[in-house]
Legacy VTK file of the C-alpha trace (Angstrom):
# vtk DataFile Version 3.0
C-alpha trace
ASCII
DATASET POLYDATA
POINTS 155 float
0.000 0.000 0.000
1.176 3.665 -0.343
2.609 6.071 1.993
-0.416 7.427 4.008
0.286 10.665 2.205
-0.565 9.440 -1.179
-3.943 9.238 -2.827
-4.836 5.752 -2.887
-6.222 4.015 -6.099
-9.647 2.017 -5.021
-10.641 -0.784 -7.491
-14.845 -1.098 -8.035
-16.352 -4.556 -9.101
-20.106 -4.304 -10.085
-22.521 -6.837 -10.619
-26.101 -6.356 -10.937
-28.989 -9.853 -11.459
-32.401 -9.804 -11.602
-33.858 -11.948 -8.499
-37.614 -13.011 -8.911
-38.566 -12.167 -5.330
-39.570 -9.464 -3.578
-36.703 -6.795 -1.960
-38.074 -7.589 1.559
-37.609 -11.231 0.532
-33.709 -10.254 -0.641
-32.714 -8.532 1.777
-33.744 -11.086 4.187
-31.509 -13.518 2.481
-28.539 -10.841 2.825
-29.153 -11.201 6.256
-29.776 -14.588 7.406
-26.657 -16.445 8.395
-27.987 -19.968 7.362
-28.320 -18.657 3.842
-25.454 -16.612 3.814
-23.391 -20.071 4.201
-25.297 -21.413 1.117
-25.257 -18.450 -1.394
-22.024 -16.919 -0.532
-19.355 -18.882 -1.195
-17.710 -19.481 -4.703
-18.615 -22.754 -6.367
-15.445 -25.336 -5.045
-15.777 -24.019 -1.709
-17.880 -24.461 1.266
-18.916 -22.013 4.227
-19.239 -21.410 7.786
-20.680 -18.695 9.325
-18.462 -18.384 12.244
-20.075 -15.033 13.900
-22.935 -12.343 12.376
-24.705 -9.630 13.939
-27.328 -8.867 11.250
-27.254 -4.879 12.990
-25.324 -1.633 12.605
-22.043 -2.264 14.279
-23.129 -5.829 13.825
-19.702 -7.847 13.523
-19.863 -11.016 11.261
-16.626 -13.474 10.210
-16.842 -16.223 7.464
-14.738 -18.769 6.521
-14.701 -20.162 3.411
-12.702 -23.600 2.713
-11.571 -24.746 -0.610
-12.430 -28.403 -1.640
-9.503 -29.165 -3.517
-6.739 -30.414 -1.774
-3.900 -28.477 -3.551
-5.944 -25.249 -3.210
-4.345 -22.494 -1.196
-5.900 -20.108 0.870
-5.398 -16.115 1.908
-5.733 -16.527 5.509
-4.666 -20.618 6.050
-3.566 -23.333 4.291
-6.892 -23.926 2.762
-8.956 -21.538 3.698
-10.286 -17.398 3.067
-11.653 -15.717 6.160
-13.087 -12.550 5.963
-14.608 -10.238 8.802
-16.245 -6.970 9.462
-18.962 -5.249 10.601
-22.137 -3.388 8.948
-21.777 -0.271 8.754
-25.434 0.508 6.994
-28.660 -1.442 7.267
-31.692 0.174 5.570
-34.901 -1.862 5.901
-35.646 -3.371 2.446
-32.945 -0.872 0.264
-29.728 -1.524 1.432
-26.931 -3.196 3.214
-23.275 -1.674 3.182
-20.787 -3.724 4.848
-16.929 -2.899 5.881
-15.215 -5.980 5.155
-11.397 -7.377 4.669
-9.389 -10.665 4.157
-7.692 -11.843 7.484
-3.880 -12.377 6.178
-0.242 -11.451 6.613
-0.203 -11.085 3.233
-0.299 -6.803 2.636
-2.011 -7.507 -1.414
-5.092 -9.118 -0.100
-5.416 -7.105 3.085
-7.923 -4.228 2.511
-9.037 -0.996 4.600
-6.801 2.030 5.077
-5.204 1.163 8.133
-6.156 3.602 10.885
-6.222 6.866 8.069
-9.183 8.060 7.182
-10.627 8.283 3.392
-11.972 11.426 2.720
-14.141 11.826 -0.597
-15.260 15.241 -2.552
-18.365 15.177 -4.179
-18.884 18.613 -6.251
-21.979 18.381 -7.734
-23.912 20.466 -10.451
-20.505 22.457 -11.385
-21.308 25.903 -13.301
-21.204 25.619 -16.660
-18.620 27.638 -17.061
-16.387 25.241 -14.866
-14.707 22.191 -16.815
-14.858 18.934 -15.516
-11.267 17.761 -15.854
-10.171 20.957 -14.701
-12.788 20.879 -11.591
-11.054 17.241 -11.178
-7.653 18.354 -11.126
-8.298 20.976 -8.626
-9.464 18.866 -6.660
-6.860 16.201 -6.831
-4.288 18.892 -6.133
-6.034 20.082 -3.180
-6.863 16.540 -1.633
-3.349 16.153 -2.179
-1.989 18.933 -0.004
-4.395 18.157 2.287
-3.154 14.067 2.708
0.580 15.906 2.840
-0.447 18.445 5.637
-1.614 16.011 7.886
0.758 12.961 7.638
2.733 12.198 11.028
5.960 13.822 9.779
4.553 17.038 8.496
2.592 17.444 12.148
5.937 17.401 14.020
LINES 1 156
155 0 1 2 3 4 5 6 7 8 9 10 11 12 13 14 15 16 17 18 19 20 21 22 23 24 25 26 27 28 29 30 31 32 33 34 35 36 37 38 39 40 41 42 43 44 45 46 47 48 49 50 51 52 53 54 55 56 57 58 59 60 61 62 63 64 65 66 67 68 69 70 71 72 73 74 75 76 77 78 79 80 81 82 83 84 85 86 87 88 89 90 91 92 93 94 95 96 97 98 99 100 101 102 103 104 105 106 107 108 109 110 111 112 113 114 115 116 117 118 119 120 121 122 123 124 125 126 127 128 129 130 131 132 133 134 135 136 137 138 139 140 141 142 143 144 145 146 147 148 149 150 151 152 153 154
């Protein structure tokens, strides 16, 4: 990972289905541990649902085993575990969880350590303001910020 000072590059994976069932139904399923250890887990795995707090600070850790025997694992020989917490739970709509690998290995740990991500959101720019250059200033800025407050520059 970079120097706390840098701006961090964040990969996005989407994935959107169709799901005959209602969204009460859904989101149900999101949060029912029992299912969770059926519908979560990659095809050559199996699950157990070790802890889950189906809440808002609700903590929940998975483990996730692979069924081949020469298969090797981010957190154990065999084996992914993952843990977290909810950090959003809105009845019917939506779920956010915080969640990361448990390993010693730093390219599949995720999080920001103990900094803090900050994100700008400038919406409905004049018209007279361009985009890129509306990006830019705020890169720069964010930047100065992230160098401002890094341990070193505090001293």
């Amino acid at each position: 990972m970079e120097a706390r000072g840098d701006l961090i590059a964040v990969s996005t994976t989407r994935h959107t289905i169709w799901i005959d069932a209602t969204p009460a139904l859904v989101y149900a399923a999101l949060l029912d541990p029992e299912l969770i250890a059926r519908w979560r887990v990659p095809d050559g795995m199996r699950s157990e649902v070790h802890e889950f707090e189906p809440r808002v600070g609700g903590r929940f850790r998975v483990s996730l085993t692979y069924d081949a025997p020469d298969a090797v694992g981010k957190s154990s020989t065999h084996s992914d575990t993952y843990s977290g917490h909810f950090e959003e739970l809105l009845q019917g709509h939506r779920i956010i969880e915080c969640l990361e690998f448990e390993t010693d290995d730093p390219r599949m740990q995720g999080g920001e350590g103990t900094g803090t991500r900050l994100t700008a959101v400038h919406e409905n720019l004049p018209a007279g303001i361009a985009p890129a250059d509306n990006e830019a200033g705020w890169h720069d800025s964010l930047t100065k910020l992230a160098t401002l407050l890094t341990p070193a520059s505090r001293r």
